[in-house]
FILUM-706244 format. One line per 4 residues: number of its first residue (from 1); their letters; for each residue x negated, y, z negated of N, C-alpha, C, O, CB. Coordinates in Angstrom, 2 decimals, m for minus. Glycine has a CB too. Layout:
BEGIN
NUM = a = X/Y/Z/X/Y/Z/X/Y/Z/X/Y/Z/X/Y/Z | ...;
***
This chain:
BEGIN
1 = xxxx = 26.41/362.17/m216.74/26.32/360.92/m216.02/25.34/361.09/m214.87/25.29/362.13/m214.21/27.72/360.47/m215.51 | 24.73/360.27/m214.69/23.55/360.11/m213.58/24.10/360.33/m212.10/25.20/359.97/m211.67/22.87/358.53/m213.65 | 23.37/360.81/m211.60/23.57/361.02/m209.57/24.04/359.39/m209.30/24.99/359.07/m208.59/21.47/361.51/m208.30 | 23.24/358.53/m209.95/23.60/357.01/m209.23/25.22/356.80/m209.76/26.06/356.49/m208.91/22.36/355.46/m209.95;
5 = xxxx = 25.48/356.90/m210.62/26.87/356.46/m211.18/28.07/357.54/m210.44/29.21/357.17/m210.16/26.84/356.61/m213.08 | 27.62/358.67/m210.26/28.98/359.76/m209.51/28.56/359.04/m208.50/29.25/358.02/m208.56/29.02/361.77/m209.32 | 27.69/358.93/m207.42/28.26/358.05/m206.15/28.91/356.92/m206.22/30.04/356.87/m205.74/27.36/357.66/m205.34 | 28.43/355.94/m206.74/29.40/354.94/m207.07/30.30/354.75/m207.25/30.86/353.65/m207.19/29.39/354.54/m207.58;
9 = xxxx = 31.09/356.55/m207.75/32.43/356.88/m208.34/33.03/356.99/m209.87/34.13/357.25/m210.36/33.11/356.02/m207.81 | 31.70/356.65/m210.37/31.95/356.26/m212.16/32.40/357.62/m212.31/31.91/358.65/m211.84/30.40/355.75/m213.40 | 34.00/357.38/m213.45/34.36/358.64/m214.18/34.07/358.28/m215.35/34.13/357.09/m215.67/35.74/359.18/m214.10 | 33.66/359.40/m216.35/33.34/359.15/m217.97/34.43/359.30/m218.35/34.89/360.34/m217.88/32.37/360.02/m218.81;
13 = xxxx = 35.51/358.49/m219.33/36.08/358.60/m220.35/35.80/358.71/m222.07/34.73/358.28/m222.50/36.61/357.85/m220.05 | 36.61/359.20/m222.84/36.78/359.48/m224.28/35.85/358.08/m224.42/34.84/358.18/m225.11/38.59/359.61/m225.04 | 36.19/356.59/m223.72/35.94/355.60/m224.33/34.75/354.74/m223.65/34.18/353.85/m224.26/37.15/354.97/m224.48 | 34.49/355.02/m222.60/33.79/354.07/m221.63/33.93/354.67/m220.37/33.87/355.88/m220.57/34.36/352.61/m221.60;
17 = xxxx = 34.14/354.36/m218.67/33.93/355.00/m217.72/35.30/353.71/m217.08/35.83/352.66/m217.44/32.12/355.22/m217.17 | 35.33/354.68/m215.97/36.65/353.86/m214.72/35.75/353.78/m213.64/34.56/354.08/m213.63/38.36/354.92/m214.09 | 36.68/353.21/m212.47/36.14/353.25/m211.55/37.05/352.79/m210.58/37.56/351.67/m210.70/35.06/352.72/m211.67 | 37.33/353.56/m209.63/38.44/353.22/m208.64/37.94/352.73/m207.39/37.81/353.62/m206.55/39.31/354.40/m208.33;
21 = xxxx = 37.50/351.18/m206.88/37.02/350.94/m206.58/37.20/351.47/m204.80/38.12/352.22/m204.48/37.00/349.98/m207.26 | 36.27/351.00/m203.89/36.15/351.31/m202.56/35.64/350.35/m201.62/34.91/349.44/m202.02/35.45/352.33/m202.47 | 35.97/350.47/m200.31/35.27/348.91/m199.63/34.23/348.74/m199.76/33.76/347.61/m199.81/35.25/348.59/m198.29 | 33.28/350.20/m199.87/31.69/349.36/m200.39/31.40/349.06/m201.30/30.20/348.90/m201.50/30.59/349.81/m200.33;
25 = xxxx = 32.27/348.83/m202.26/31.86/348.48/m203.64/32.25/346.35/m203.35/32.13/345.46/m204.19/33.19/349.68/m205.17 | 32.65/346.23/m202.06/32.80/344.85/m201.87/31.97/344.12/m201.49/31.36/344.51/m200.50/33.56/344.58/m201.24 | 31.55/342.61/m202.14/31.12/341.44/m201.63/31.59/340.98/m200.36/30.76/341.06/m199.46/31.35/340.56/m202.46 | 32.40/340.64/m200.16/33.62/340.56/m199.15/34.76/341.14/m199.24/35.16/341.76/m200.23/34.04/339.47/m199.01;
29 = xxxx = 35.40/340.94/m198.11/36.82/341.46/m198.03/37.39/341.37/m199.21/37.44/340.17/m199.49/37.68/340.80/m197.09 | 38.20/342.52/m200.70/38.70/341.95/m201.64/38.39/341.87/m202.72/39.14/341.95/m203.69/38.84/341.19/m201.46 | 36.87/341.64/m202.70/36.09/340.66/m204.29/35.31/341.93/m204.21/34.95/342.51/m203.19/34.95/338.67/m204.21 | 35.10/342.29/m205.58/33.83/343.14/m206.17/32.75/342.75/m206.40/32.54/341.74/m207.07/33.94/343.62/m207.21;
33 = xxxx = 31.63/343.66/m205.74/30.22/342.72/m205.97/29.89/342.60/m207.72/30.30/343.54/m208.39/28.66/343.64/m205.07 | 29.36/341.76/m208.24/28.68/341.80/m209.22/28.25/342.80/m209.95/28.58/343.04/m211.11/27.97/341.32/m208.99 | 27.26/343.61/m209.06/26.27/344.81/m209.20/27.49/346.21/m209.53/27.44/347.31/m210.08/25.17/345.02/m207.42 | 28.18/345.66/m209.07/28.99/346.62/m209.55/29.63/346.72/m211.13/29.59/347.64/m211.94/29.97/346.55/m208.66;
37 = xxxx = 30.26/345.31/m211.21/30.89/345.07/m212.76/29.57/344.95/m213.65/29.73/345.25/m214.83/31.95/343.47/m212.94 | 28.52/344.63/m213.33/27.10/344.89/m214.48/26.71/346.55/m214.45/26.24/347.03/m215.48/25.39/343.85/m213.84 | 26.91/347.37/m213.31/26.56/348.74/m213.69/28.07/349.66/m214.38/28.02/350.85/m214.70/25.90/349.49/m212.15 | 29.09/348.93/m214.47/30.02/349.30/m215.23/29.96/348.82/m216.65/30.58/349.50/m217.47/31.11/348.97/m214.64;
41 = xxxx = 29.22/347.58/m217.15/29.36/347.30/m218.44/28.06/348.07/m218.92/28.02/348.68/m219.99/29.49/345.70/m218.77 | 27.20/348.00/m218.18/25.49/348.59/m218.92/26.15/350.18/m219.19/26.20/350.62/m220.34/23.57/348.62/m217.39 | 26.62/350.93/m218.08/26.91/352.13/m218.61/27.81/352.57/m219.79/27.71/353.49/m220.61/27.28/352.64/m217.72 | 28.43/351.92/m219.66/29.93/351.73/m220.85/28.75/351.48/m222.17/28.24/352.57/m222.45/31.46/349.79/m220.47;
45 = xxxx = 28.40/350.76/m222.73/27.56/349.85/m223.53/26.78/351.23/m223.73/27.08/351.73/m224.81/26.75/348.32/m222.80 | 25.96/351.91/m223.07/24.89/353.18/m222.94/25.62/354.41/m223.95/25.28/354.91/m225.02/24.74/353.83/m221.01 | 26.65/354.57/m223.14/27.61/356.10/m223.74/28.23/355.39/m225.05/28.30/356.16/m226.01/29.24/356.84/m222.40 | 28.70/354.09/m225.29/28.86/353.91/m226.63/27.42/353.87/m227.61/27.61/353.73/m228.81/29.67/352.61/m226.71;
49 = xxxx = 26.16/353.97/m227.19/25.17/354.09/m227.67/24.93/355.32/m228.40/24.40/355.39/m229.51/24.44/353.86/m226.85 | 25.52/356.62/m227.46/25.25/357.63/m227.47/23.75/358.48/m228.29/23.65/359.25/m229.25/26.38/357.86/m227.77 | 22.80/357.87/m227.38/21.49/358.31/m227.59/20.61/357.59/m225.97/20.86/356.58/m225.31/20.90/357.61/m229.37 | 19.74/358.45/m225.86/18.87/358.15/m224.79/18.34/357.01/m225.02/17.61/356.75/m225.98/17.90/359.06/m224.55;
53 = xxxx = 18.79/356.02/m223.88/18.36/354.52/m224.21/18.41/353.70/m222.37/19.31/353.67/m221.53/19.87/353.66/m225.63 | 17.40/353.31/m222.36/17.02/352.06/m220.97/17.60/350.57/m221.60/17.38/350.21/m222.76/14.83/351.82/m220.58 | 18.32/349.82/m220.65/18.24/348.70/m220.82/16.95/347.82/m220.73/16.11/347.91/m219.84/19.04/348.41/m220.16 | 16.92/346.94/m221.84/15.94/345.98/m221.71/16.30/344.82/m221.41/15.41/344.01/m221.16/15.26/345.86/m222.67;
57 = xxxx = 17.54/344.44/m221.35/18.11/342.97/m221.45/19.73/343.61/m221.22/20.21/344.57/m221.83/17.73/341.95/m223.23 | 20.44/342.73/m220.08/21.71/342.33/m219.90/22.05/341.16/m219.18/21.91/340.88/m217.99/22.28/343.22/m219.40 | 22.66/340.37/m220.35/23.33/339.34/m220.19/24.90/339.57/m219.85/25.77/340.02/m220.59/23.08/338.61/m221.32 | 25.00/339.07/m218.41/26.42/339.41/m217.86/27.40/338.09/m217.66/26.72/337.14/m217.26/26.23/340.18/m216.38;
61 = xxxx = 28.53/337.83/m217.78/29.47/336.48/m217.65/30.69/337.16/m217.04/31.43/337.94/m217.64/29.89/335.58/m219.23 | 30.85/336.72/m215.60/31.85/337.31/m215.27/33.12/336.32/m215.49/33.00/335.12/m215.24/31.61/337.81/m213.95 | 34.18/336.78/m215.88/35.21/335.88/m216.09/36.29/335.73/m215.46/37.10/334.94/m215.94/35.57/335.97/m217.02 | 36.60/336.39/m214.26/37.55/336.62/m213.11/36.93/337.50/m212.40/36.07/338.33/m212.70/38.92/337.10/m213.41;
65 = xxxx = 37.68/337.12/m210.95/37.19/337.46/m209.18/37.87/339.14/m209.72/38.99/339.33/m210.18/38.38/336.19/m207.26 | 36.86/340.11/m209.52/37.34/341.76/m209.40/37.84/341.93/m208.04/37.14/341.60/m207.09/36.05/342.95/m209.64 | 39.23/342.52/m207.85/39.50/342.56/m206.54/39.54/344.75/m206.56/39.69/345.56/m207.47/41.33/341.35/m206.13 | 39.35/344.88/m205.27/39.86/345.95/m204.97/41.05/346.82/m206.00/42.05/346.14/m206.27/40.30/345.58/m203.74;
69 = xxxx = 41.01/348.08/m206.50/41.55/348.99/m207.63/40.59/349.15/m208.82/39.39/348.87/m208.93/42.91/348.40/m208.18 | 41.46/349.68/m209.68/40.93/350.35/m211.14/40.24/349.26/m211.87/40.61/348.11/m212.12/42.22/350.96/m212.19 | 39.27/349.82/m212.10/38.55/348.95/m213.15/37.86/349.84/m214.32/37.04/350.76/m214.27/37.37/348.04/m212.37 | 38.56/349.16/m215.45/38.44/350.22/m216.74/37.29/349.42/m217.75/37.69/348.43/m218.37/40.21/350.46/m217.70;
73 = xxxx = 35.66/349.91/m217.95/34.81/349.62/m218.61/34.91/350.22/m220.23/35.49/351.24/m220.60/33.77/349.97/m217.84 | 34.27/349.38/m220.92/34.84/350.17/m222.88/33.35/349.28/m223.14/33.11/348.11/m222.84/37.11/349.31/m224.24 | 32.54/350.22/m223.76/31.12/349.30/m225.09/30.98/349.33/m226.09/31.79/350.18/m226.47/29.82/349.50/m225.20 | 30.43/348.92/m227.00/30.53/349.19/m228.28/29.22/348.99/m229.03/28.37/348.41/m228.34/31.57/348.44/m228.79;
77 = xxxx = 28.91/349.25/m230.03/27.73/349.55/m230.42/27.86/347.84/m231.26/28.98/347.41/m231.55/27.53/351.26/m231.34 | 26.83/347.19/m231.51/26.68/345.66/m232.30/25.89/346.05/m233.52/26.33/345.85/m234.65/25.76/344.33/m231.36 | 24.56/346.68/m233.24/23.67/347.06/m234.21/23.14/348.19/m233.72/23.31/348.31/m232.51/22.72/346.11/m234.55 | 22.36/349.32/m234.40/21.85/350.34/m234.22/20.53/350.04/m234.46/20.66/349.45/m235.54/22.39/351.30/m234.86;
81 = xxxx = 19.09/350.01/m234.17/18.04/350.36/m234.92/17.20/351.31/m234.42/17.56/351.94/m233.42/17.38/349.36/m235.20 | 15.71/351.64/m235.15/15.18/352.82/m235.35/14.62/352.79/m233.66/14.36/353.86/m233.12/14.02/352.91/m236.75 | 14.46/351.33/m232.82/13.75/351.33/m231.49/14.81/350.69/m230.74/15.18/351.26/m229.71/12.27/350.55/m231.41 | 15.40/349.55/m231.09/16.83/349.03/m230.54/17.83/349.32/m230.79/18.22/349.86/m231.83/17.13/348.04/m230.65;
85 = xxxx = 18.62/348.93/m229.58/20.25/349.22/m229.88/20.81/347.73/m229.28/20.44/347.21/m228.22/21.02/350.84/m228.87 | 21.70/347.26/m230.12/22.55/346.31/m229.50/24.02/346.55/m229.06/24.83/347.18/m229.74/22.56/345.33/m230.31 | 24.25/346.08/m228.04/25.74/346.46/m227.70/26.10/345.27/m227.05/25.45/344.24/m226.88/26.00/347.83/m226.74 | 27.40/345.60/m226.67/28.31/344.87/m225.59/29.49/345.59/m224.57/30.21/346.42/m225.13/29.08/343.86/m226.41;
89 = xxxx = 29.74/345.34/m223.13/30.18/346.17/m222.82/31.38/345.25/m221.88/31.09/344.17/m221.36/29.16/347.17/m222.33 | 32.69/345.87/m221.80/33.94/344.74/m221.21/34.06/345.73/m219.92/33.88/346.95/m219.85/35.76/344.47/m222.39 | 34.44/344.75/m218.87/35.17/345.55/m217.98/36.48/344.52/m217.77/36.47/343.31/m217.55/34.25/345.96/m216.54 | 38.02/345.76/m217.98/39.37/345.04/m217.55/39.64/345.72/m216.27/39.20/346.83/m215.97/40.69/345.21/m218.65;
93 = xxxx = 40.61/344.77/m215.32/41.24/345.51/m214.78/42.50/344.74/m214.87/42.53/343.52/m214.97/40.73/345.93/m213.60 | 43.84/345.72/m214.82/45.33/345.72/m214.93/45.66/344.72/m216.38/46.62/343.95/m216.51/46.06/345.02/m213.34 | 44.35/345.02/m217.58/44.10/344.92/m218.96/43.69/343.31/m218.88/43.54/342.65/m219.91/45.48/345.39/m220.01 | 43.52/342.74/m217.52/42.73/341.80/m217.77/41.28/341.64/m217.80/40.67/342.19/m216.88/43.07/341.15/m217.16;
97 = xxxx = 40.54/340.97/m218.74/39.14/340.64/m218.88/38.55/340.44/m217.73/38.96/339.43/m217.15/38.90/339.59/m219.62 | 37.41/341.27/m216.98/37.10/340.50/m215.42/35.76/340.10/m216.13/35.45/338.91/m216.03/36.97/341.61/m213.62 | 34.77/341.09/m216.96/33.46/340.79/m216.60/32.90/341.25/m218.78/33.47/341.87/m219.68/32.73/342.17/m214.77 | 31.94/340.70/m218.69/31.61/340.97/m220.46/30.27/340.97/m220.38/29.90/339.96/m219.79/32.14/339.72/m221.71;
101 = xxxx = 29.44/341.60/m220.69/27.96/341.24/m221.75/27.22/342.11/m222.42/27.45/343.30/m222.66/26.84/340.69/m221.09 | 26.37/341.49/m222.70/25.49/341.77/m224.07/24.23/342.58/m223.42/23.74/342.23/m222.34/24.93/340.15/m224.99 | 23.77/343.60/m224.10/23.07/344.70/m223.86/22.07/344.67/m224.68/22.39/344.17/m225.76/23.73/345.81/m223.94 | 20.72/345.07/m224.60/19.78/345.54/m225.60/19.33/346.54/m224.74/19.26/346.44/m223.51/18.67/344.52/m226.21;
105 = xxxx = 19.05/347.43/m225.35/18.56/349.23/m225.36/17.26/349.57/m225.87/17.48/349.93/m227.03/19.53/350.21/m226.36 | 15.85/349.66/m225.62/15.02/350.47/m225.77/15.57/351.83/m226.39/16.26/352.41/m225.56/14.42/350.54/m224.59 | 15.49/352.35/m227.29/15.94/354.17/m227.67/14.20/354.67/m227.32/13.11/354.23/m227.70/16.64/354.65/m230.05 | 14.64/355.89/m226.33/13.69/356.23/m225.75/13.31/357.53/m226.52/12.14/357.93/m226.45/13.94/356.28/m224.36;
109 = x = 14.39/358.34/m227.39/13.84/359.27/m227.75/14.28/359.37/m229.48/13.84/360.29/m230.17/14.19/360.39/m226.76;
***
């Protein structure tokens, strides 16, 4: 996992990455910034890739306010190809849906 993601706090799981959130990970008092639940789904989405790959495109829809605690990211692969990868990547917290989208991947090597 990248220097940017251990500060942030990202742990890698079997399935996707966590993240136990912190006050700077806040918009305001409470609410999780954005930038946060999009660098939890792009990474999630990446390691389910599992091949060296840059985002080219993420489309993010957040679907509930992320408050302060655990937030558990999972991706999954859509299509594989020989230069793209398609994915999608969820972030829950307390197994509710907060944040979802759609990924395309450059494969860089």
């Amino acid at each position: 996992m990248a220097n940017f993601n251990r500060e942030l706090g990202m742990v890698a799981t079997d399935d996707g990455v966590e993240l136990e959130t912190r006050p700077e990970h806040e918009v305001m008092p409470g609410t999780i910034h954005f930038a946060v639940l999009a660098t939890l789904v792009e990474v999630s989405a990446a390691q389910a890739a599992n091949r060296s790959v840059v985002p080219t495109n993420v489309n993010l829809s957040l679907m509930r306010r992320a408050v302060a605690g655990k937030l558990v990211a999972k991706g999954r692969v859509l299509k594989a190809g020989r230069t793209l990868i398609f994915a999608e990547g969820e972030v829950y917290q307390d197994d509710k849906l907060v944040a979802k989208a759609a990924v395309t991947f450059a494969v860089m090597a």
